[in-house]
C-alpha positions, 0 to 999 in steps of 0.5 A: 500500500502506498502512501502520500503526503504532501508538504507545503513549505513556506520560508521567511527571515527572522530579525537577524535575518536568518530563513526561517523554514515552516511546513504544514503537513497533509498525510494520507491523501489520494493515491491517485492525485495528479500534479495538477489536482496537489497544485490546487489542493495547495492553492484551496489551503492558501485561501483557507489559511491566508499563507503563500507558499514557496514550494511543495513537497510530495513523498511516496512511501511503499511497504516493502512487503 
C-alpha cells in the first residue's frame, strides 16, 4: 500500500535575518492525485489559511512487503 503526503513549505527571515523554514503537513491523501489536482489542493489551503507558499513537497512511501 502506498502512501502520500504532501508538504507545503513556506520560508521567511527572522530579525537577524536568518530563513526561517515552516511546513504544514497533509498525510494520507489520494493515491491517485495528479500534479495538477496537489497544485490546487495547495492553492484551496492558501485561501483557507491566508499563507503563500514557496514550494511543495510530495513523498511516496511503499511497504516493502
Amino acid at each position: 500500500m502506498n502512501t502520500i503526503t504532501v508538504s507545503l513549505v513556506k520560508v521567511t527571515h527572522n530579525a537577524e535575518g536568518k530563513a526561517v523554514t515552516t511546513r504544514r503537513r497533509f498525510n494520507n491523501l489520494n493515491q491517485s492525485a495528479t500534479q495538477q489536482q496537489i497544485k490546487e489542493f495547495s492553492a484551496i489551503i492558501e485561501q483557507l489559511t491566508g499563507e503563500k507558499y514557496d514550494s511543495i513537497e510530495l513523498t511516496t512511501t511503499s511497504n516493502v512487503y
